[in-house]
C-alpha positions as CSV (number, residue, x, y, z in Angstrom):
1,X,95.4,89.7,120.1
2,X,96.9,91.9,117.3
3,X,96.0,95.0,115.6
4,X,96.9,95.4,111.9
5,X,95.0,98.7,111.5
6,X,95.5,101.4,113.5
7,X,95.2,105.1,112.8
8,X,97.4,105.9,116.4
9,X,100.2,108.0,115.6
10,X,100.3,111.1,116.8
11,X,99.7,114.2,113.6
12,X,100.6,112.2,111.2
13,X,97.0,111.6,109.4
14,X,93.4,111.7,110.8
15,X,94.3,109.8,113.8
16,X,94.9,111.7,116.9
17,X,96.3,115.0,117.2
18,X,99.0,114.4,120.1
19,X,100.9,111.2,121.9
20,X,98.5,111.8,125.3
21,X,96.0,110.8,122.7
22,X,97.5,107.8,121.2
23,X,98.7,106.8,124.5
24,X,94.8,106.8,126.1
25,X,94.2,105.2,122.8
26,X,96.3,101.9,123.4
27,X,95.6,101.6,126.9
28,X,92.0,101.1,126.3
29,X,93.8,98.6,123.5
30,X,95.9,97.1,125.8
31,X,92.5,96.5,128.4
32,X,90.7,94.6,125.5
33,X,94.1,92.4,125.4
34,X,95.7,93.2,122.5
35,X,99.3,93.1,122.8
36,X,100.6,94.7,119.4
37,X,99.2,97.2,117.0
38,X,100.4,97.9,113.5
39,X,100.6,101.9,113.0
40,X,98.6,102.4,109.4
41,X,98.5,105.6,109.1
42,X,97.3,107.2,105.7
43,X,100.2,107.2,103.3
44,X,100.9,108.9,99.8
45,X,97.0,108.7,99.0
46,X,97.0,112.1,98.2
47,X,95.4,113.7,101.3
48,X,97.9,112.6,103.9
49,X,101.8,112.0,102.6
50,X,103.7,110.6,106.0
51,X,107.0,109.8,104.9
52,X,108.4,106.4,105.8
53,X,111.1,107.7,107.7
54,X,108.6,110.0,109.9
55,X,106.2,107.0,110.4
56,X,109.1,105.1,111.5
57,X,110.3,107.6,113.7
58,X,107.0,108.2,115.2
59,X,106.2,104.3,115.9
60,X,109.5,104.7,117.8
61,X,108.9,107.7,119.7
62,X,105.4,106.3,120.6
63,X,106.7,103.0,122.0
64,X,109.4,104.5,124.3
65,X,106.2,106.7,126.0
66,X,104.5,103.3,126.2
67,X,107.3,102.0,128.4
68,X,107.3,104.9,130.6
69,X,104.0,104.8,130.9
70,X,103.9,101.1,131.4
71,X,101.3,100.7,128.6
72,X,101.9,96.5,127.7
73,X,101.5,97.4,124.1
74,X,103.7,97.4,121.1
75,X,103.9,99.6,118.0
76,X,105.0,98.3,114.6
77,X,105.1,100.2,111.6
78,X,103.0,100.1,108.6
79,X,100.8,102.0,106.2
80,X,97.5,102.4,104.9
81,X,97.8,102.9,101.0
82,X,96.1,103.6,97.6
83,X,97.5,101.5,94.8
84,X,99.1,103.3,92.0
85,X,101.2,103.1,89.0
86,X,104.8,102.4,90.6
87,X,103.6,101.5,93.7
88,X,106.2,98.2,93.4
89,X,109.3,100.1,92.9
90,X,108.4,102.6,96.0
91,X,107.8,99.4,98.0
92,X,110.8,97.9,97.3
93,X,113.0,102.0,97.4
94,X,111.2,101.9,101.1
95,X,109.5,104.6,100.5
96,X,106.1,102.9,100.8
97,X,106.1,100.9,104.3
98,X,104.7,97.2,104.1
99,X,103.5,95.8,107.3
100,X,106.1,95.6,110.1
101,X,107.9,96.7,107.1
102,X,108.6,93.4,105.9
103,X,108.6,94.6,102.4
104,X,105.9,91.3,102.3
105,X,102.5,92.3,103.2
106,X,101.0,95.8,102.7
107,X,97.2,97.3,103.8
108,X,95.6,99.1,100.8
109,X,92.4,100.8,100.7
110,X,90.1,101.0,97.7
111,X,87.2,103.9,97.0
112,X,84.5,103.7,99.1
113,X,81.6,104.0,95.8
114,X,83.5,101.9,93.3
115,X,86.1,99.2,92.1
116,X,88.8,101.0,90.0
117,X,89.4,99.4,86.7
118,X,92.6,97.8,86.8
119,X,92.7,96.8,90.2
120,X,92.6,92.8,89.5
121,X,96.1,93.7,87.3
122,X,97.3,95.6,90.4
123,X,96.7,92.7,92.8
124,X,98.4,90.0,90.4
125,X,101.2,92.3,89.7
126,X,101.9,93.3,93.6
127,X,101.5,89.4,93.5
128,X,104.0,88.5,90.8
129,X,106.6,90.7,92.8
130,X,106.1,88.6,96.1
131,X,104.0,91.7,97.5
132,X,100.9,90.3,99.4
133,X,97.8,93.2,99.0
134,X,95.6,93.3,102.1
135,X,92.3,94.9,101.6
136,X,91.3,97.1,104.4
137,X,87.8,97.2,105.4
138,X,86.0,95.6,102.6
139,X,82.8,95.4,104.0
140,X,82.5,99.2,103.9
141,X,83.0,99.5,100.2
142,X,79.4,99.7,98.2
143,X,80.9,97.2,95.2
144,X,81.2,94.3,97.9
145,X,77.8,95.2,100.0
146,X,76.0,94.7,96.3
147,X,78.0,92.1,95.2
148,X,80.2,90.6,97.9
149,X,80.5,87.8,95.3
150,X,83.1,90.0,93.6
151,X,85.5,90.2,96.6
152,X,86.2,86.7,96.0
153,X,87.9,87.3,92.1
154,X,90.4,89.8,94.2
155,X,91.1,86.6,97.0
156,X,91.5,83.8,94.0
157,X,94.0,86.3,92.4
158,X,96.2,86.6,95.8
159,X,94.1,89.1,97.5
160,X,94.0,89.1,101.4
161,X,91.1,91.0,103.3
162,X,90.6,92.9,106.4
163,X,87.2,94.0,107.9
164,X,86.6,96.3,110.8
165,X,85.3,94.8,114.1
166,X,83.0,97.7,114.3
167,X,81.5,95.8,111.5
168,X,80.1,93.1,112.9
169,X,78.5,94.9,115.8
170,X,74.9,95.9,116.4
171,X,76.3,99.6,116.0
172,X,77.5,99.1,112.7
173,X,75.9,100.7,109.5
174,X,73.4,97.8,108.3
175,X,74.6,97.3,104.7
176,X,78.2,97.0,106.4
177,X,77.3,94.2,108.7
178,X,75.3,92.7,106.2
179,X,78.5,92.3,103.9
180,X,81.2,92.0,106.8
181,X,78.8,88.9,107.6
182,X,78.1,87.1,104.2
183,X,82.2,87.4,103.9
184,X,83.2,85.7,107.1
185,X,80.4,83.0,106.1
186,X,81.7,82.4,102.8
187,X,85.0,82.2,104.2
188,X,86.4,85.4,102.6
189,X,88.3,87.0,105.9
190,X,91.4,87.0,107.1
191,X,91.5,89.7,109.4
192,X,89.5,91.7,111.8
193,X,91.1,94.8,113.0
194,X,89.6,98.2,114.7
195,X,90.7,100.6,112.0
196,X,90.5,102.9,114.6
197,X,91.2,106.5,114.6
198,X,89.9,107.6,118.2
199,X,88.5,106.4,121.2
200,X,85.1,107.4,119.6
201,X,83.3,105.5,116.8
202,X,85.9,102.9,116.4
203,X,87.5,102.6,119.4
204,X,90.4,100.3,119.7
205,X,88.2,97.2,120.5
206,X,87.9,93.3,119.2
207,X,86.7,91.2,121.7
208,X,83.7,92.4,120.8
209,X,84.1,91.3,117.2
210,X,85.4,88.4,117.9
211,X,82.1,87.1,120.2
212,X,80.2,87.9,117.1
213,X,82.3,86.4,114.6
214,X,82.6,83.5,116.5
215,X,78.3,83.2,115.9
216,X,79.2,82.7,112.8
217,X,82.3,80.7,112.0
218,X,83.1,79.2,115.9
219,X,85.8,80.5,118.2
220,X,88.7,79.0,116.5
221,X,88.0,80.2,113.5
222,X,87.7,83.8,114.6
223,X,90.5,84.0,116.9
224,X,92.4,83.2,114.2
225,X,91.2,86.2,112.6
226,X,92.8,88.5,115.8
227,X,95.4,86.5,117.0
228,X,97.5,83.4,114.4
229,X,96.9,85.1,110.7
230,X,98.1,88.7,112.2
231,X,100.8,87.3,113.7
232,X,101.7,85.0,110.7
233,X,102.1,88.1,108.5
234,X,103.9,91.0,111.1
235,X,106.7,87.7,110.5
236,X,106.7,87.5,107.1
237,X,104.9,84.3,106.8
238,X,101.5,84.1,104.1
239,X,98.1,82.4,105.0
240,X,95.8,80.2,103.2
């Protein structure tokens, strides 16, 4: 399986504090069987500002204490970002990593209360310019557990989407399974990932997710979600 959010570099954003931690973190990753994990940590979203460069350099660092440790897991980069006004120009400057940085595919993350106006022009712009938006964690954003109907403007406009595999457990906020549920029914997900930041709360886990997405759209379908669109995208190749 693959990862394509992952808050598990070491002090870079609200992930863990040191590489012992991010270590621990992907060997519990590794035990669930997933064999590569895209490093999104927050990026230029005006909390956290990691530097391509450092992210770079970190993903590196952590991988070569994978392979001493023997942890069967690899690190590519990546970023979780806001979009904003020139965010196409610091894509293609490289200073504003794209998955596996690919300068294809990049993980974006809306407000968790509201739908910025604009953000349809955002998508179709990022669009125009061969940049393919990935919205992370959809189902926890209120717009789509009122109106999950909406999501699906953003996916006919070039849109892809990401929910958490927390999401779809019996742990999971209500309202967020709810939506992460009506999504995969209607066909609106292309990805589940852990989004996770720590071994607590959302630990680095989909098998799990994948039992209960499989309820709902069979085991093909939702292996796909972990395992052919992830690794479609970390090689520069779209999905339907």
């Amino acid at each position: 399986m693959i990862d394509i959010h992952a808050h598990i570099l070491p002090a870079v954003d609200d992930g863990p504090d040191t590489i012992e931690e991010s270590i621990e973190i992907c060997k519990v990753a590794a035990n669930d069987g997933i064999k590569t994990i895209v490093a999104t940590p927050h990026s230029r979203d005006g909390v956290y500002e990691a530097e391509s460069d450092e992210i770079l350099k970190t993903v590196e660092d952590l991988n070569l204490k994978l392979k001493e440790n023997e942890v069967g897991v690899e690190i590519l980069p990546g970023a979780e970002i806001h979009i904003h006004e020139g965010l196409v120009e610091s894509i293609k400057e490289g200073k504003t990593l794209t998955i596996n940085n690919g300068g294809k595919f990049i993980l974006f993350e809306l407000p968790f209360v509201f739908i910025p106006p604009g953000t349809d022009k955002f998508i179709f712009n990022l669009k125009v310019n061969g940049i393919v938006p990935i919205l992370a964690h959809a189902e926890r954003i209120s717009a789509f557990q009122k109106s999950p109907e909406l999501l699906e403007q953003l996916v006919n406009i070039g849109a892809r989407v990401q929910i958490n595999a927390h999401g779809l457990t019996k742990r999971a906020n209500p309202k967020e399974r709810k939506c992460a549920e009506w999504l995969l029914k209607n066909r609106l997900v292309h990805f589940i990932a852990s989004d996770t930041h720590s071994l607590k709360g959302r630990p680095p886990i989909l098998s799990e997710a994948v039992k209960c997405a499989s309820r709902i759209v069979g085991e093909e379908e939702a292996r796909a979600l972990v395992c052919h669109n992830p690794e479609q995208i970390i090689n520069g190749l779209d999905i339907e």
